[in-house]
C-alpha positions as CSV (number, residue, x, y, z in Angstrom):
1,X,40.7,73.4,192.6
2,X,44.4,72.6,193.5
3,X,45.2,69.1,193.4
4,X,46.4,67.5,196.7
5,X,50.0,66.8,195.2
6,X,51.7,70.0,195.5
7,X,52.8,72.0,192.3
8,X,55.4,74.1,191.8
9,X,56.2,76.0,188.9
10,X,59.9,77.9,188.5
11,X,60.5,80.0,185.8
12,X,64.5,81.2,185.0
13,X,65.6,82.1,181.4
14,X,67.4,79.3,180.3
15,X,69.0,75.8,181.7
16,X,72.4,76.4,180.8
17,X,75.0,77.0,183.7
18,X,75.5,78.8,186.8
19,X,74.2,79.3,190.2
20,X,70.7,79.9,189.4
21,X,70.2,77.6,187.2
22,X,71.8,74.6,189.0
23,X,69.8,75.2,192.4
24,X,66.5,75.1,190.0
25,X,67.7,71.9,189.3
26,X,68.5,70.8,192.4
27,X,65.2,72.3,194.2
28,X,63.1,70.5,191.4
29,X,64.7,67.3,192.6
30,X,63.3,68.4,196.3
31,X,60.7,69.0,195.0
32,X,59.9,65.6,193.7
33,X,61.3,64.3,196.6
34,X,58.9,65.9,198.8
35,X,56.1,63.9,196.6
36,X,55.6,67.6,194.8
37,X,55.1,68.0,190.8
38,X,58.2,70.3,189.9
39,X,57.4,72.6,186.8
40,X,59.8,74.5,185.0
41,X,59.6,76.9,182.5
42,X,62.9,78.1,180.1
43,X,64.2,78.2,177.0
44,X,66.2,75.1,177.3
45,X,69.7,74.5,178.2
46,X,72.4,71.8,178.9
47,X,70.8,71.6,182.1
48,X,67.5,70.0,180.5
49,X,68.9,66.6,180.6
50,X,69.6,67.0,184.4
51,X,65.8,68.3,185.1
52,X,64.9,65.2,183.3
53,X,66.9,62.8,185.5
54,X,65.6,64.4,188.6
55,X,61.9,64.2,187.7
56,X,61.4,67.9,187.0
57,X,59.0,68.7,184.0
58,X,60.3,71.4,181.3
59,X,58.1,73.5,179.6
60,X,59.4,75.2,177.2
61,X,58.8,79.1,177.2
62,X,60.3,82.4,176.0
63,X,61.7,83.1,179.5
64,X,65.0,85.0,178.8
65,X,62.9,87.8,176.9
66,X,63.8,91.4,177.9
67,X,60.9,93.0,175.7
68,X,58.1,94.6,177.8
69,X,55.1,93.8,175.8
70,X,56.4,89.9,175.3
71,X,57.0,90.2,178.8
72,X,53.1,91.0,179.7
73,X,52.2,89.0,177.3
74,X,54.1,85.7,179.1
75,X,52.2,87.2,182.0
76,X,48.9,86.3,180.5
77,X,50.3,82.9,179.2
78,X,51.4,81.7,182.2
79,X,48.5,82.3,184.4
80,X,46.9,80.1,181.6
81,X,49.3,77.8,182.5
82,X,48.8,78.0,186.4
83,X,45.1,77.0,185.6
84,X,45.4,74.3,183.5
85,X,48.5,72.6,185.5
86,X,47.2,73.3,189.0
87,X,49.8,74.8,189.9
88,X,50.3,75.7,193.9
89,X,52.7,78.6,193.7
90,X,55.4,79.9,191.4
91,X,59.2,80.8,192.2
92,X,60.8,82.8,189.9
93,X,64.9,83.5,190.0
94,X,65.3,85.9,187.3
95,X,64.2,89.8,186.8
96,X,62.3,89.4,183.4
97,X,61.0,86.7,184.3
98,X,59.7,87.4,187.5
99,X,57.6,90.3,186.5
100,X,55.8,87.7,183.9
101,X,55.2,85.6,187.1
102,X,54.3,88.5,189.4
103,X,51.2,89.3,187.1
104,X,50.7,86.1,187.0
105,X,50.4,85.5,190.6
106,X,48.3,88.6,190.5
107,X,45.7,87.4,188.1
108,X,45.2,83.8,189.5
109,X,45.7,84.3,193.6
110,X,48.6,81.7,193.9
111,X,51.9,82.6,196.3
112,X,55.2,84.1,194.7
113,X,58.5,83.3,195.7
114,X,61.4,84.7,194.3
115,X,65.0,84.4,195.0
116,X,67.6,86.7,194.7
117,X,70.5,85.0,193.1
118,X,72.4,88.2,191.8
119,X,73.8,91.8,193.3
120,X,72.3,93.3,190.7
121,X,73.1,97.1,189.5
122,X,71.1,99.8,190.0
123,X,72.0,102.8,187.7
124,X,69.0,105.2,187.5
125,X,65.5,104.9,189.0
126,X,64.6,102.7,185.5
127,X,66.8,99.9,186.4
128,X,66.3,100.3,190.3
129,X,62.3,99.4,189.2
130,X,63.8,97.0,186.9
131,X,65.2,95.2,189.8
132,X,62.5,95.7,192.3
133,X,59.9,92.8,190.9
134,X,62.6,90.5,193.2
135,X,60.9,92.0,196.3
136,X,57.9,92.0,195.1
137,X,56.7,88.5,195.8
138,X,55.4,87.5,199.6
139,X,58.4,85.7,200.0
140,X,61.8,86.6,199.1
141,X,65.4,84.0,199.3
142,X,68.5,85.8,199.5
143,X,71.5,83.5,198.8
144,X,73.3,85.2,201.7
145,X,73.1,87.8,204.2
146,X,75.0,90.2,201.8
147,X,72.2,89.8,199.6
148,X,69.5,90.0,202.0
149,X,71.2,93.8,203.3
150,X,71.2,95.0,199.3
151,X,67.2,93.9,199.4
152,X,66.6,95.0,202.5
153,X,67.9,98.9,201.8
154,X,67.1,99.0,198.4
155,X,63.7,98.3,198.7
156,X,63.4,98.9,202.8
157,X,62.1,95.0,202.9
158,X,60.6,94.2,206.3
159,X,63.1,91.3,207.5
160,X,59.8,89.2,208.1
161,X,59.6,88.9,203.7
162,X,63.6,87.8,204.0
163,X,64.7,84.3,204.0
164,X,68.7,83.7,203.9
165,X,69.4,80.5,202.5
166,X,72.9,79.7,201.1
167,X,73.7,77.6,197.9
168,X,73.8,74.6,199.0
169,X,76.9,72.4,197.8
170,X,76.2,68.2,197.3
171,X,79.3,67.1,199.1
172,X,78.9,63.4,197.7
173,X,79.6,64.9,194.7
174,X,81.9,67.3,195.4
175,X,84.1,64.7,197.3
176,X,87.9,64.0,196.9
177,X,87.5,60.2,197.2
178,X,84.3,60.2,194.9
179,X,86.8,61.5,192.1
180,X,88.4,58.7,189.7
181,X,91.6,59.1,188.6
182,X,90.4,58.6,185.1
183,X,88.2,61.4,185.2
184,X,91.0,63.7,186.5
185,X,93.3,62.2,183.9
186,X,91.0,62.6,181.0
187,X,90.8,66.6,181.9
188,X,94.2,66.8,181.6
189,X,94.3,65.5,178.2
190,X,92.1,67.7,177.7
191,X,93.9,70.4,178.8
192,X,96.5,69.4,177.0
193,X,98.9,69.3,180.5
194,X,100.6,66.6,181.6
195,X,99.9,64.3,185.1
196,X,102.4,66.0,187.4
197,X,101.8,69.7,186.4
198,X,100.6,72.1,189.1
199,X,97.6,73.5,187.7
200,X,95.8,76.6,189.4
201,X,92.1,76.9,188.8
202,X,89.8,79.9,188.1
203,X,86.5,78.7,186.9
204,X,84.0,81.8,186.1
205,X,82.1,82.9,182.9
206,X,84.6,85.5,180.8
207,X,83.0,88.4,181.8
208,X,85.1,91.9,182.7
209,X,83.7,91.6,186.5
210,X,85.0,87.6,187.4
211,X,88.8,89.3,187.1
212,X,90.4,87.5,184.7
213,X,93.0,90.0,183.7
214,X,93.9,90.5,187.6
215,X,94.6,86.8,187.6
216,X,96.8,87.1,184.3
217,X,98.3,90.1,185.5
218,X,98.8,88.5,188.8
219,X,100.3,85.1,187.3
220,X,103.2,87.5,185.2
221,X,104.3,89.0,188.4
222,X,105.5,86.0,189.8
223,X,106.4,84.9,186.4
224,X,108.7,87.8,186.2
225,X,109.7,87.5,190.0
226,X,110.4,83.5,189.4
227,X,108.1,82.5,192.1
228,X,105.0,80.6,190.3
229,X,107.0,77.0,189.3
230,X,105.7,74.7,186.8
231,X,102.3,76.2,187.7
232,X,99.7,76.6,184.5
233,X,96.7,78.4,185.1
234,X,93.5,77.4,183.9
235,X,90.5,79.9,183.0
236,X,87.6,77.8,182.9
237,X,84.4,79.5,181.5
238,X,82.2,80.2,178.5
239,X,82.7,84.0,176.8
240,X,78.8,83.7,176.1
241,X,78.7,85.9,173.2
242,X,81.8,88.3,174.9
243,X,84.3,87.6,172.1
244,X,85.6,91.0,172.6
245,X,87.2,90.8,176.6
246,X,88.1,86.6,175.3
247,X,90.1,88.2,172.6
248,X,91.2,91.2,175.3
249,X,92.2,88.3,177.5
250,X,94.1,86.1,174.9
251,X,95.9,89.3,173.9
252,X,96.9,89.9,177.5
253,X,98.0,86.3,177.8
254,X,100.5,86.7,174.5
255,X,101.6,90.5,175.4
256,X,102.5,88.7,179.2
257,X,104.4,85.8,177.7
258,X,102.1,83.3,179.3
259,X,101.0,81.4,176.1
260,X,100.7,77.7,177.1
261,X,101.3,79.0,181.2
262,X,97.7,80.7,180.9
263,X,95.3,78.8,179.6
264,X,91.6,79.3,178.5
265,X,89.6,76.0,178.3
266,X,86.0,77.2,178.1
267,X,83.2,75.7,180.1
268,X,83.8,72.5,182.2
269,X,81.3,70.3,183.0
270,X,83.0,67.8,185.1
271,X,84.0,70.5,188.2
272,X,85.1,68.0,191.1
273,X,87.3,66.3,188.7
274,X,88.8,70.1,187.4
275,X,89.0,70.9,191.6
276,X,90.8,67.9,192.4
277,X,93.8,68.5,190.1
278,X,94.2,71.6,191.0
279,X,96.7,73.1,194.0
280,X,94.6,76.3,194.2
281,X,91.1,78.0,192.7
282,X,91.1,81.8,192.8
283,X,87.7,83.7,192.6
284,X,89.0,87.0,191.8
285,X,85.6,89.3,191.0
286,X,86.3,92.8,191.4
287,X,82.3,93.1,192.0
288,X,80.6,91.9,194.9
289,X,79.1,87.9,193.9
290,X,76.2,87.7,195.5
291,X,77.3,84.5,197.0
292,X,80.5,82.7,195.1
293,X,79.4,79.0,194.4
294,X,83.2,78.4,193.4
295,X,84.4,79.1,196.5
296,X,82.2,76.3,198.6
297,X,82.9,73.8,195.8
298,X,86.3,74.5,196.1
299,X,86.7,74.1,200.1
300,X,84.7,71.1,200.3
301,X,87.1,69.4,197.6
302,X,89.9,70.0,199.8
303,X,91.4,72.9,197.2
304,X,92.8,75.9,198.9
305,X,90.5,78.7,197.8
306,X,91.6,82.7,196.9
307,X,88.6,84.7,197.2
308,X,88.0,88.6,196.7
309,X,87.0,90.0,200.4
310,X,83.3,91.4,199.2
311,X,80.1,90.4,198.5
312,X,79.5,87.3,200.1
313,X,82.5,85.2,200.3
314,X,83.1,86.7,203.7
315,X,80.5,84.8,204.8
316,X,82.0,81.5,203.2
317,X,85.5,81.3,203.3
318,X,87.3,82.1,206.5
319,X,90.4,83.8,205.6
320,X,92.1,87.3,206.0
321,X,93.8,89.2,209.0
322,X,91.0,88.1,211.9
323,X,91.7,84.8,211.6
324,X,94.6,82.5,212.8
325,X,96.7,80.4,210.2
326,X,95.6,77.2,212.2
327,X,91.6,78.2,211.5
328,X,92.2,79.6,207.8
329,X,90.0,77.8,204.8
330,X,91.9,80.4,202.4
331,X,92.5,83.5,201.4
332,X,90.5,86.5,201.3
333,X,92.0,89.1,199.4
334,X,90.9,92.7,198.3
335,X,89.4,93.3,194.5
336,X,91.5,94.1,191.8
337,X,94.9,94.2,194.1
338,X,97.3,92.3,192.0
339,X,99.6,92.0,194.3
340,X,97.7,90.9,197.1
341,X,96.1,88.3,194.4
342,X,100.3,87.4,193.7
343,X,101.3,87.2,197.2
344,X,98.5,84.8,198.1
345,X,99.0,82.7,195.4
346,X,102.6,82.5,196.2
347,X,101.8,81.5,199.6
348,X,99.5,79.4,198.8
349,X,102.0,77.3,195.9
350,X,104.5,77.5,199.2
351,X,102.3,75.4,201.5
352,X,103.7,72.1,202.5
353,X,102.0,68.8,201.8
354,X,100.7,68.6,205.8
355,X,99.6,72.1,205.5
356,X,98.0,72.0,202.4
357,X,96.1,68.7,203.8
358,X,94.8,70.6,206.9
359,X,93.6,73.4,205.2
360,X,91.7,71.3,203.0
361,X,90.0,69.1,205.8
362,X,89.3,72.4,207.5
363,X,87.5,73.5,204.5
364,X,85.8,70.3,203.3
365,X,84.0,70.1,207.4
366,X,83.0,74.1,207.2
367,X,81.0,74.0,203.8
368,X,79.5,70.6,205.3
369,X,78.7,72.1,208.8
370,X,77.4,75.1,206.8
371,X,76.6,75.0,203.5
372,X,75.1,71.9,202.5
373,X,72.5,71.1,199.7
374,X,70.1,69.4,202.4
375,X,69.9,72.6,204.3
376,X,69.0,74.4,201.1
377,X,66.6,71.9,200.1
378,X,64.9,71.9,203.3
379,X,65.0,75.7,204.0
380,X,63.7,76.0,200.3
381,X,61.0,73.6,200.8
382,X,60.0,75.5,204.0
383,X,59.3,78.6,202.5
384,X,56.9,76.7,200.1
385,X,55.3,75.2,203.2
386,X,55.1,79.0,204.8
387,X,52.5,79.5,202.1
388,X,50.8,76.4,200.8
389,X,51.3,74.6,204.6
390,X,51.6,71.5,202.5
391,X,53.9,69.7,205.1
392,X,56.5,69.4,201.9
393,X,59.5,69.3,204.7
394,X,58.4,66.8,206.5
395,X,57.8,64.1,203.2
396,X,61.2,65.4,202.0
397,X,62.9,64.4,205.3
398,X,61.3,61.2,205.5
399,X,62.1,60.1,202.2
400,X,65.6,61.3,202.2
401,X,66.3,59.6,205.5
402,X,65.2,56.3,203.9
């Protein structure tokens, strides 16, 4: 028999960084709020600590496996788990993962949630059936409409399975006034810059797709052309076991003549402080992101954004031909076009101080208006409530209005 408080068990592959794994974070926290148990089962990350802090519970598991017969066998092991935790329902936000979860939803009769954090690939009918456990579950989160139409055609998902809710972005947090000039001083160091240097952002994992070497190629055009300044760029982002494109990249940098312009700084934990020394963050991916986190966190720190015009930062970043100068939050530009990529940013060094000022308020009220981390906590929450009819929303908005 379930036990009156509510529990919910997500399962992702490790609590390290990203997208995925920071909104399990953040919906464990609403969870909690909500007077839920929050569950979590991983391998572990950085982000442990955080889970910790919020009141989630980590358990570890061998969640980032790929191989089918571990994969049924976690199937087995969790439904053990559902049992002895009383567990309401379980969300999964990974492939391999879900399919673990999925039989064991199956074998114990509790709800399935997943979400659909990626745009993932679909070479071959294998990995199309690969992906397809994300639809699979009675109700699926897209984290935008872009990825809602991928599920939807892929799979031909009814639109009553579909829930679009956006990654949600803590704008306390991610606030220009919140941000000590300490912190942004001690990045610098870091860095390795000095305090007046312009310093141009593209925070991504190294990974062919997230465009570093447009950026870099971008950057030596205006080099060349004398039109970047005193302007060092910052790439900002683990290689996670891709040595080969850091070492591609760092080559690229030397063979450019950028050494000490271009810099690569692997991961950053502290990203308000990295966005609020920065004139401009670029997300160049030359493949669709399923929703762009870097671009929200960008515009609501007041940081002129560059954003590649598919996937979904269409939907968060209001740039590009349609839309007036005095409207703009950025730039949209088109993947892999270099000098597209180098005329924005040279625009965008060229802004003058009031310009650059109302851009950035523009942005900062958008991604508040639109994208905020209490609308994804509260749509999240509802879909649990769609299922379990719990009434999690409604002891979530009372205790966050207190």
């Amino acid at each position: 028999m379930a036990a009156t408080r509510p529990t919910i068990l997500q399962i992702i592959p490790e609590l390290d960084t990203g997208g995925a794994e920071l909104s399990t974070v953040e919906i464990a926290q609403a969870i909690v709020e909500a007077g839920g148990r929050a569950l979590v089962l991983s391998q572990g990350g950085r982000l442990a600590e955080d889970l910790a802090r919020v009141g989630g519970e980590l358990m570890l598991f061998p969640a980032a496996t790929k191989n089918p017969v571990r994969i049924a066998r976690n199937g087995y092991e969790i439904a053990r788990i559902i049992k002895r935790e009383n567990v309401d329902l379980i969300h999964a936000r990974s492939r391999a993962p879900a399919w673990s979860a999925l039989i064991a939803a199956r074998r114990t009769g509790i709800p399935f949630v997943t979400t659909y954090h990626g745009a993932y690939g679909e070479k071959g009918r294998l990995k199309k059936l690969y992906n397809s456990v994300m639809a699979r579950s009675d109700l699926i989160i897209a984290n935008s409409h872009y990825t809602a139409g991928l599920v939807a055609s892929r799979y031909r998902t009814p639109s009553e399975k579909l829930r679009v809710i956006h990654r949600g972005v803590e704008a306390a947090r991610f606030d220009p006034a919140a941000v000590a000039p300490e912190r942004v001083m001690e990045l610098r160091k870091a860095w390795g810059i000095g305090p007046d240097v312009p310093v141009i952002l593209q925070a991504a994992r190294l990974t062919s797709w997230k465009g570093q070497d447009v950026v870099i190629e971008a950057v030596r055009r205006l080099a060349d052309e004398e039109r970047l300044g005193d302007a060092v760029i910052i790439l900002a982002g683990d290689h996670q076991g891709r040595a080969a494109y850091r070492d591609a990249l760092q080559a690229q940098i030397a063979a450019a003549g950028l050494t000490g312009r271009v810099r690569m700084v692997g991961h950053v934990s502290d990203m308000p402080a990295a966005l609020a020394t920065s004139l401009l963050a670029i997300v160049a991916s030359v493949e669709p992101e399923a929703f762009g986190r870097t671009a929200t966190e960008a515009q609501v720190m007041g940081c002129p954004v560059i954003a590649t015009s598919i996937g979904a930062p269409p939907e968060t970043v209001k740039g590009g031909p349609d839309v007036s100068p005095g409207q703009a939050t950025g730039w949209l530009v088109p993947p892999g076009d270099v000098s597209a990529l180098a005329q924005a940013i040279a625009e965008a060094l060229g802004l003058s101080p009031d310009a650059r000022r109302e851009m950035g308020e523009r942005a900062r009220a958008h991604v508040i208006a639109s994208f905020s981390l209490k609308a994804m906590k509260r749509l999240t929450l509802a879909v649990y409530d769609e299922l379990l009819n719990k009434g999690m929303v409604d002891t979530w908005s009372e205790t966050s209005r207190s």
